[in-house]
N, C-alpha and C positions, 0 to 999 in steps of 0.2 A: 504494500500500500504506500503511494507517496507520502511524502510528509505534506503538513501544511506550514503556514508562514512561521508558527509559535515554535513548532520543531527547527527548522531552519534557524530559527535564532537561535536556541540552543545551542545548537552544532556551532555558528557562531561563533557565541559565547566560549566555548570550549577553546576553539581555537586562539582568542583574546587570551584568556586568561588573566593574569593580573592588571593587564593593558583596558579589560571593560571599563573601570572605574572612572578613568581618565580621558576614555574618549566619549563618554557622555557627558565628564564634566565640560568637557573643549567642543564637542561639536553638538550636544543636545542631547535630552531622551531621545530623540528619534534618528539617532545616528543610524543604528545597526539595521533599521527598515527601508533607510534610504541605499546602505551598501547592497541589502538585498535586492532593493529594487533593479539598483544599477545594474545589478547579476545577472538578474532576472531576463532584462533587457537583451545582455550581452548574446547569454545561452539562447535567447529566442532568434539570433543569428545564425551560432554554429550552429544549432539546433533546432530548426522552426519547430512549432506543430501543423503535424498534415491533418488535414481535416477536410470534407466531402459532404457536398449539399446535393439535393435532388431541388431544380425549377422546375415551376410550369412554365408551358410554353406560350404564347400570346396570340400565334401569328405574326410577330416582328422580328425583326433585326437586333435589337438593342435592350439588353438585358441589364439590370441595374446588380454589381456585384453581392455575393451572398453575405449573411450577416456572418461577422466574424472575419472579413478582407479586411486589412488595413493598410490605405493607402499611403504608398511609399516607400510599406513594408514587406507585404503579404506579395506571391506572385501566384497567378494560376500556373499549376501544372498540366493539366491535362484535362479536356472536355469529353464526354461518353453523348453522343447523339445518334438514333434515339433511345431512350435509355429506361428498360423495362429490370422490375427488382426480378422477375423470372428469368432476365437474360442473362444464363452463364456469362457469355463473353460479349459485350456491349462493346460496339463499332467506336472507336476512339476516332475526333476529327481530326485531320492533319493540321499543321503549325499552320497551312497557308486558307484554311478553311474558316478562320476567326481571327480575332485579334482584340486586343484590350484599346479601347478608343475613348479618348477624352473628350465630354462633350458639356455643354453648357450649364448644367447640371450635374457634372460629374463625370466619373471615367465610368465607363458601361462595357460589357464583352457584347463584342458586334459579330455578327453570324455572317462570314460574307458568301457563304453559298446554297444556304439554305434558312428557312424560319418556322420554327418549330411552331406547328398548329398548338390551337386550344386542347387538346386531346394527347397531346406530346409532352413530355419533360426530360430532360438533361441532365447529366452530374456534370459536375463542376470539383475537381480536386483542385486543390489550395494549399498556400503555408499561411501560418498564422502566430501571433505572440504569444508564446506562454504565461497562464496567470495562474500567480501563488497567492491564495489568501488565507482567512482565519481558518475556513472550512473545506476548500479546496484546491487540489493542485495538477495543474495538466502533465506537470514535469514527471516524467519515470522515474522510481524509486531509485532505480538503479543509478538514477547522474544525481541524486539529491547530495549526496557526499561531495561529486565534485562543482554543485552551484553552493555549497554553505566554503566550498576553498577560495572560490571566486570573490565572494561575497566578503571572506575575511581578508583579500587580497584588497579589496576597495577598504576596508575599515582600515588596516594597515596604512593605506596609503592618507587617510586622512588625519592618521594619528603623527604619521610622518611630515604633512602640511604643518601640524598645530607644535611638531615640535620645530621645525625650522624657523617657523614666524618668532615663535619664542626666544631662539638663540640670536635674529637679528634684535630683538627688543632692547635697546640700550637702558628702559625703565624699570625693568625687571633685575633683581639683584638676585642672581643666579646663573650658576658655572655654565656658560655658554659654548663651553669644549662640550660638555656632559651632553646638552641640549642637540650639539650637532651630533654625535655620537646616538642618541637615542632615536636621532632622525632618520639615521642610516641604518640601525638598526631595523627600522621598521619599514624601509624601503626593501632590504633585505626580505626581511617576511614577506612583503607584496608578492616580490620576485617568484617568492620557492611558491606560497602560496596560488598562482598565478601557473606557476606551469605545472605544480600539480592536477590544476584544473586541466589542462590542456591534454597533460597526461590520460586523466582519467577518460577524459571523452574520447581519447582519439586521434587529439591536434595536436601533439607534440612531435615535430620532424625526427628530435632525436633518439626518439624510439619508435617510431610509427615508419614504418620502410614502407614504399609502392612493394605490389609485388610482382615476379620477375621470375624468367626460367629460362637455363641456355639447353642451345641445341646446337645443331651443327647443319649448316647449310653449304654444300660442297659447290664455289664458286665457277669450277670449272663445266659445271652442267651444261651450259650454255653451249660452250665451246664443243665439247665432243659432239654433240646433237645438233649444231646447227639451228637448234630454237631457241626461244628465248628465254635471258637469265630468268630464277627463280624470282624476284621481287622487281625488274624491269624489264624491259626490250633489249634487243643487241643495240639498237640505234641510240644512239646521244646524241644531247643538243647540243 
């Protein structure tokens, strides 16, 4: 079961440690929900939510997008026309069959080779932002560990603002070695904090390899056979 937003603090928390005190007194009570937030946001990048509407059909062209698009964020993946819940495998339109068009009222998916009768409806698959709240969460259980690493990556880092502002304070009577020191400290944290996250999901180059396989392609094929090579023609430009 996912967590929800009060869990996600927790884990948080955990990761703060003696650092909570101090970053609610410097940045607010509501520190730790804005880092989430931030988090939240980010993961809804690397990781949108897919999500899948069934429209009716009008008779028209221009279809106003499903609830839960957000514009500038969200992108359609793929349209199913026409689109019956009995149909094993529903005709997917080609890229050049529709298009996302902006129109005076907004951006609408415009049908350009056909228009679904009153009697008709279409799926529409989509990405969408993840939302964490008190009582629920879109996010997989499984990445909840690495958006509470994320999340402590952004508290760190604002722990790290509030200690550098303090070591330029010339009104403050305190060791300003210490303050820079505790700043980078915490930058630190961000860091590990930060590509754990990246770890966990997937994004981390330095451990996440494409994957790959050798063979052996005997160059000379070409040659003995008089046809042509394996992956060109004999001819060059």
């Amino acid at each position: 079961m996912a967590s929800v937003v009060g869990e996600i603090e927790s884990k948080v928390a955990e990761r703060l440690q003696d650092q909570l005190s101090i970053l609610s007194k410097a940045r607010g009570p509501g520190a730790i929900s804005r880092a989430i937030a931030s988090a939240v946001e980010q993961y809804s990048k690397d990781r949108p939510l897919e999500k899948a509407v069934s429209v009716d059909g009008d008779g028209g062209f221009d279809y106003a997008l499903p609830s839960g698009f957000v514009d500038g964020f969200s992108m359609v993946q793929a349209i199913y026309y026409p689109y019956l819940t009995t149909d094993q495998d529903p005709p997917a339109l080609d890229p050049d069959e529709w298009t996302m068009f902006r129109t005076a009222t907004g951006p609408k998916i415009r049908f350009l080779a056909d228009s679904p009768t009153a009697s008709e409806d279409f799926l529409v698959q989509f990405t969408a932002a993840h939302t964490l709240s008190a009582s629920t969460s879109t996010i997989p259980s499984t990445d909840d560990e690495a958006v509470a690493d994320l999340a402590a990556a952004e508290a760190y880092l604002m722990l790290a603002g509030y200690f550098a502002v303090q070591s330029n304070d010339s009104s403050i009577q305190v060791d300003s070695v210490d303050r820079r020191t505790k700043a980078q400290e915490c930058r630190d944290q961000a860091a590990a904090y930060r590509k754990s996250y990246s770890r966990k999901i997937g994004a981390d180059t330095e451990t996440v390899r494409p994957a790959s396989a050798w063979g052996d392609v005997d160059s000379a094929f070409g040659d003995f056979t008089r046809s042509d090579y394996f992956a060109h023609g004999r001819r060059r430009f």
